[in-house]
Structures are given as structure tokens and as C-alpha cells.
C-alpha positions as CSV (number, residue, x, y, z in Angstrom):
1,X,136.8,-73.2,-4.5
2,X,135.2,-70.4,-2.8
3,X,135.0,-66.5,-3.8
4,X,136.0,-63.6,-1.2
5,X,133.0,-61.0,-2.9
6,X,132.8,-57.5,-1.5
7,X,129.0,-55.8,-1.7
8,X,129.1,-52.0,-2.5
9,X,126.0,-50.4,-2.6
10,X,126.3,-46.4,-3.9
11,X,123.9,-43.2,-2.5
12,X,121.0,-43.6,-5.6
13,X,120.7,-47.3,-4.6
14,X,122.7,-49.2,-7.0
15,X,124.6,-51.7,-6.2
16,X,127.6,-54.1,-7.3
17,X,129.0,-58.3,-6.1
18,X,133.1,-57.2,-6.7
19,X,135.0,-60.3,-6.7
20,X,138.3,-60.0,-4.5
21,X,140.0,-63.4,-4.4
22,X,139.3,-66.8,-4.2
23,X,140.4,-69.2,-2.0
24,X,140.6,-73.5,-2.6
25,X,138.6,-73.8,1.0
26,X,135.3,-72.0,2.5
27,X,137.9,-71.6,5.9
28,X,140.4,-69.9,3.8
29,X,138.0,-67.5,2.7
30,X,136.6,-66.6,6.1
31,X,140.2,-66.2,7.8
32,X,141.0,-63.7,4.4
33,X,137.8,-62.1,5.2
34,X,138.5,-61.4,8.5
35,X,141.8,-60.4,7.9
36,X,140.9,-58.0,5.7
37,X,138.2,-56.5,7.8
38,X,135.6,-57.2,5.4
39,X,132.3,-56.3,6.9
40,X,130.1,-56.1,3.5
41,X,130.9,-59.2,1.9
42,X,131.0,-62.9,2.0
43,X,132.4,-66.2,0.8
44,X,130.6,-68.2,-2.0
45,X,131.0,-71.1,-4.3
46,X,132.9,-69.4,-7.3
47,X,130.5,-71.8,-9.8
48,X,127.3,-69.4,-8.4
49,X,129.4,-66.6,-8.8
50,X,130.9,-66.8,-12.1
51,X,127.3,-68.3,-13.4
52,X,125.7,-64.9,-12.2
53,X,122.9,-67.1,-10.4
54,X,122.6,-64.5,-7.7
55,X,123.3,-61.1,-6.9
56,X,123.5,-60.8,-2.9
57,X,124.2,-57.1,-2.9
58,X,121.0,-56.6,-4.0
59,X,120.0,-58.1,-0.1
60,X,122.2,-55.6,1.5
61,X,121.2,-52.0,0.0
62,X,120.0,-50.8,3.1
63,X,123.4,-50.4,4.7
């Protein structure tokens, strides 16, 4: 199973992983994703997600 997370990263340089779906396949993520015209976000095993292993927002604060 694969989560559909959305990075937002705010003016003082915080940021937040918000979880939008998830999806059984790593495919059906994607097609969600660019459905949805997600630019800032990505699909990701939902066990790293849930588990808190990572935070890839933290990669993209320099939008």
C-alpha cells in the first residue's frame, strides 16, 4: 500500500508530510497524483510513513 503525501513548507521555514490518501498500488498513487496536480508531494510505502522514519519535506524547504 502506498501513501499520496503532500509537502508544505510555510514562510519561517517550517515544514509538514500531510497524508492525503492511500492507494493498494505505487501506479495508483502516481495516476491520483497527477490527477490531482500534485507538484509537492510524492507516493511512499504507508509502513515508512506511519512509522515516522522519514520526513521528506524537510528535503524540499527551499521551494
Amino acid at each position: 500500500m502506498y501513501a499520496l503525501v503532500l509537502f508544505i513548507c510555510y514562510l519561517d521555514g517550517g515544514c509538514e508530510d500531510l497524508l492525503a490518501d492511500v492507494y493498494a498500488t505505487e501506479a495508483q498513487c502516481l495516476v491520483a497524483m497527477s490527477d490531482q496536480r500534485i507538484r509537492h508531494g510524492g507516493c511512499y510505502p504507508v509502513e515508512d510513513y506511519i512509522d515516522s522514519f522519514w520526513h521528506p519535506a524537510q528535503q524540499y524547504s527551499d521551494f
